[in-house]
TIZA-558635 format. One record per residue (C-alpha): x, y, z. Coordinates in steps of 0.02 Angstrom, whole numbers. Layout:
// TIZA-558635
R        X        Y        Z
R        X        Y        Z
...
// end
This chain:
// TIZA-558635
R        X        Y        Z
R    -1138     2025     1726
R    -1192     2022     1545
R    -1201     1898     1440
R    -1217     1922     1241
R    -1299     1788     1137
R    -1266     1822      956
R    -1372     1717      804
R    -1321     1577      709
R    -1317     1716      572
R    -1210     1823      645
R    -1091     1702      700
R    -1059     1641      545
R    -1021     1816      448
R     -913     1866      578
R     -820     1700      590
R     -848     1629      391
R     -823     1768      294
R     -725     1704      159
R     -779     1516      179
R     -663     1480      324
R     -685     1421      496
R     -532     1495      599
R     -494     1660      687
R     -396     1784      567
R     -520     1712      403
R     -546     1922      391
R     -355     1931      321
R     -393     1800      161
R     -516     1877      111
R     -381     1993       37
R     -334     2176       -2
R     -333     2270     -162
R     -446     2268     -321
R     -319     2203     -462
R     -260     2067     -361
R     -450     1985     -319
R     -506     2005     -493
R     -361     1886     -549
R     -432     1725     -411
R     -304     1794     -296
R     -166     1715     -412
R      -46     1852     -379
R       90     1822     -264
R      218     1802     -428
R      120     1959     -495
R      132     2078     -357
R      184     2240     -436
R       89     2367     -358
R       53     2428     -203
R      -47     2292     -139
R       97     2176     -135
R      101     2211       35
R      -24     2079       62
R      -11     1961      -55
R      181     1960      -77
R      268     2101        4
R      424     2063      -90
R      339     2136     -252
R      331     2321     -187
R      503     2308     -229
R      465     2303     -411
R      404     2489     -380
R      510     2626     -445
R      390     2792     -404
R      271     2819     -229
R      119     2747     -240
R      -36     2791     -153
R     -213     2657     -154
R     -368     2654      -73
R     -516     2550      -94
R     -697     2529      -14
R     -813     2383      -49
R     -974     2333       21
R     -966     2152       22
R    -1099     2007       10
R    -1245     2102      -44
R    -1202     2257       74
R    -1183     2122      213
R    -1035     2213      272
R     -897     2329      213
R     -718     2324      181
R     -601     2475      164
R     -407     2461      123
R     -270     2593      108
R     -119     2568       67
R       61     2687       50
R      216     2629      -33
R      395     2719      -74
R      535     2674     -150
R      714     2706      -59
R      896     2712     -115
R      974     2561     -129
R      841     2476     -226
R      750     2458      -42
R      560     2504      -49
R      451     2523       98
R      254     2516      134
R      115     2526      250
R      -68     2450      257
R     -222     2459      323
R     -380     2350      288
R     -546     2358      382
R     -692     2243      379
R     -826     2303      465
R    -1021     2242      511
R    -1164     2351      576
R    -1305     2311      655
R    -1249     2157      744
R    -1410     2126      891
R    -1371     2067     1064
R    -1491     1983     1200
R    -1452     2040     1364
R    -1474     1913     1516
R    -1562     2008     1651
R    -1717     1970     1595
R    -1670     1798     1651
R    -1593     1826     1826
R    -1726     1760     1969
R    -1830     1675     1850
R    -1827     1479     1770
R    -1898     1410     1618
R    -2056     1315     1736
R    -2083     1497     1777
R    -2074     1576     1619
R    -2177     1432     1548
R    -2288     1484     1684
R    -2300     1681     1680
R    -2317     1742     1493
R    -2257     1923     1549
R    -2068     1827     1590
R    -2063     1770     1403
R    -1936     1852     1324
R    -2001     1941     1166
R    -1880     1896     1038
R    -1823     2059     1015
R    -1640     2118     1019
R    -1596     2234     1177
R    -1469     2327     1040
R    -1367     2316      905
R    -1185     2338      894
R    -1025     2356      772
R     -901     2223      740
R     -729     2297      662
R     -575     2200      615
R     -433     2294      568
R     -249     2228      487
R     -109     2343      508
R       52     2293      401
R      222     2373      391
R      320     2289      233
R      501     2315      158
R      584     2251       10
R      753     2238      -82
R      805     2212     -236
R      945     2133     -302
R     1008     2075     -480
R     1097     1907     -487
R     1157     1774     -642
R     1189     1594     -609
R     1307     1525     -679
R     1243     1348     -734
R     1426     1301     -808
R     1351     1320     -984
R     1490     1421    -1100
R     1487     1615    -1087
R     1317     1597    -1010
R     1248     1658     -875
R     1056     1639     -816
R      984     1830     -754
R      862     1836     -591
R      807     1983     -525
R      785     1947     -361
R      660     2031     -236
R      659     1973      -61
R      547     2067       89
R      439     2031      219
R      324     2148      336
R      247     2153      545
R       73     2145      547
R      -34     2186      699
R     -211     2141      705
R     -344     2212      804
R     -532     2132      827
R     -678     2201      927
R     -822     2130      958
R     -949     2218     1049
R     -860     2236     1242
R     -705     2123     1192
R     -555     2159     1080
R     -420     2029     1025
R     -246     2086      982
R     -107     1986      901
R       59     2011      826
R      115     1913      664
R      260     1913      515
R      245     1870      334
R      418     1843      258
R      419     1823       54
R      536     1820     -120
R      512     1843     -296
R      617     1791     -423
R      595     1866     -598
R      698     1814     -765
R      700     1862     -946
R      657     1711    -1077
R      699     1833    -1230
R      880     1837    -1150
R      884     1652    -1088
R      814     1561    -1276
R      879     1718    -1385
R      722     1771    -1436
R      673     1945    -1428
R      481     1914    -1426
R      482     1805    -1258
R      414     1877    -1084
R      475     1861     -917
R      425     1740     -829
R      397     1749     -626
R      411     1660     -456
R      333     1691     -284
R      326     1629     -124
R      249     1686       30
R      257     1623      224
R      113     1724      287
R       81     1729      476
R      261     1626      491
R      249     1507      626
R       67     1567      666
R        2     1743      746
R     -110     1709      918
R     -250     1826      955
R     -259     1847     1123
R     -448     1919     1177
R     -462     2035     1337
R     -625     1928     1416
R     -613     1833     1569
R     -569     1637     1491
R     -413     1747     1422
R     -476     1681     1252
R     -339     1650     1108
R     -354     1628      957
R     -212     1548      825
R     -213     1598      646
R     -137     1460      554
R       34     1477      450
R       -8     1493      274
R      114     1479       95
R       62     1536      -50
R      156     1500     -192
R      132     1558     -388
R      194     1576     -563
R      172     1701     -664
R      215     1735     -859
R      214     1911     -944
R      204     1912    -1119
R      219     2083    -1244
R      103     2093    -1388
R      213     2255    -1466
R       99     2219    -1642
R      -67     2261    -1539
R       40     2383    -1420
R      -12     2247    -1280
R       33     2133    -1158
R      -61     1936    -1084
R      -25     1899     -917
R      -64     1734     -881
R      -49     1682     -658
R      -64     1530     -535
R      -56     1519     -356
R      -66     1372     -224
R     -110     1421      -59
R      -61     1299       91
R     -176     1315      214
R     -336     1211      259
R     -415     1092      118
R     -252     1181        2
R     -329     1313     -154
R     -263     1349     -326
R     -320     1520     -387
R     -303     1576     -573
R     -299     1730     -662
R     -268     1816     -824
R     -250     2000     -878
R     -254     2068    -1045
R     -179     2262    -1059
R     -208     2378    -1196
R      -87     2510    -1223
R      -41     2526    -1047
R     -205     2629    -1028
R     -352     2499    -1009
R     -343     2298     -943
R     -490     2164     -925
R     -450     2031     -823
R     -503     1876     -754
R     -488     1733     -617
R     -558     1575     -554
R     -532     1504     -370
R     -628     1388     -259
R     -797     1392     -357
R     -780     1560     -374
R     -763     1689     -538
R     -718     1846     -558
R     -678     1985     -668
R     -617     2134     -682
R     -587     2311     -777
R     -442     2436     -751
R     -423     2614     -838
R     -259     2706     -829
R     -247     2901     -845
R     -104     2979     -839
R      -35     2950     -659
R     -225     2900     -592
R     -279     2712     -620
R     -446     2651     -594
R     -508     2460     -542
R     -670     2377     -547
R     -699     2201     -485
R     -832     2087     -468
R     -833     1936     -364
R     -938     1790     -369
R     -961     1691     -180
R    -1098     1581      -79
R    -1131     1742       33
R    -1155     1843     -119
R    -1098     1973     -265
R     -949     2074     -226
R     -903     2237     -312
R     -747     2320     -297
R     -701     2503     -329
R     -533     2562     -296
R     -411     2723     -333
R     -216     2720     -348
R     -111     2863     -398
R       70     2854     -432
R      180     3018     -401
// end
């Protein structure tokens, strides 16, 4: 029988990645490039194809396929992080999407026990050739990976608030999407099965105050992991491990700037889950061809570029966090 003793170090990148103690921490650390230069305030954004993470209700706002993939080395090249993602609208105003994100860590060592069997520490202490050197008997690869199936539907409705011949416009987005995770480490791999279920609710000011020059402004809300997702592990204890029901909640406000031919997006989110976080963001777009943006969230900055040609869009982010510098490259094309 083996037994693996991992560092201190080790322990705590594959366990704390994103400042978190709890199994599943991989998943907040969060897909897409847009959405992490913003702070992560982008549930009430979510109009591209990484919705499907951070409020799968958005990929409804999608009216052509959509195509993204991304590759990061995070932490000062402490480990990497890949995510692809597919989305496509139906009829109906119904839009489905898939997802895959990968975080993965090389060169993990391991200690291997048998250098131990039929021997004590008073004999060790004893016999310098049982002292064990120090040095790793191997290395191995950690992978977690996040598979996601998502759907959404539109629908347009006005409340009536009794007000005379008015009527107050939502567009109304509601969705939700099966996730299966799957986490290996070195012999072991732990499997679990979870559901996020979200809405968005978008309205027009310009049409509600009668002023032409007014955004929209936007609502999200997203149960991720409803009711929790358990990781069971295939070692001998039958490990499992719970990740914890999060809701993360924002507001968003789009504003046009038709005098610059531009737009200020201005976001907030409040996530639910451990000591609570509020993450904020900002995007300025020029022309519908280049955007800077920018975010703040739990002692963290970030920023952001994105250049748009023709149907190819290109995103930059870079991430401040205790582990280290994050940059973000990523690749969308819409068809």
């Amino acid at each position: 029988m083996k037994k693996i003793y991992i560092t201190i170090i080790v322990l705590a990148v594959t366990l704390n990645l994103f400042a978190g103690r709890y199994a599943g921490d991989f998943m907040a650390i969060g897909g897409g490039v847009r959405a992490i230069s913003m702070g992560g305030a982008y549930s009430a954004v979510a109009d591209d194809a990484n919705a499907i993470y951070w409020n799968t209700a958005g990929i409804g706002q999608i009216k052509q396929g959509q195509v993204f993939a991304m590759h990061a080395f995070l932490y000062n090249n402490l480990a990497s992080y890949d995510n692809v993602v597919y989305c496509q609208p139906l009829p109906n105003n119904a839009t489905i999407g898939v997802n895959w994100t990968r975080l993965t860590i090389d060169g993990i060592p391991y200690f291997d026990e048998k250098y131990l069997i039929g021997s004590n520490v008073d004999k060790r202490v004893a016999n310098p050739g049982l002292q064990l050197t120090g040095d790793p008997d191997g290395e191995f690869k950690s992978t977690d990976d996040l598979f996601q199936l998502g759907f959404s539907k539109h629908m347009h409705i006005e409340f009536d608030l009794g007000w005379k011949y008015f009527k107050m416009p939502f567009d109304i987005y509601a969705g939700g999407n099966l996730k299966f995770i799957r986490r290996k480490l070195y012999e072991n791999m732990g499997t679990g099965t979870g559901f996020d279920v979200s809405l968005l609710a978008v309205t027009d000011l310009g049409y509600i105050f009668n002023r032409n020059y007014l955004g929209k402004i936007k609502y999200g809300i997203n149960f991720m992991d409803l009711g929790g997702t358990d990781i069971k592990w295939d070692s001998r204890s039958d490990r499992v491990d719970e990740v914890l029901m999060n809701t993360k909640m924002g507001v968003a406000l789009e504003q046009p700037l038709p005098f610059i031919k531009s737009s200020l997006l201005l976001a907030i989110d409040k996530d639910y889950v451990y000591d609570e976080q509020i993450h904020y963001g900002g995007e300025f777009n020029y022309d519908e061809r280049i955007s800077v943006r920018g975010g703040y969230s739990d002692g963290n900055y970030s920023t952001g570029l994105g250049i748009s040609i023709y149907n190819f869009n290109v995103d930059y982010a870079f991430v401040t966090n205790n582990l280290g510098i994050t940059n973000r490259i990523g690749l969308s094309f819409i068809f």
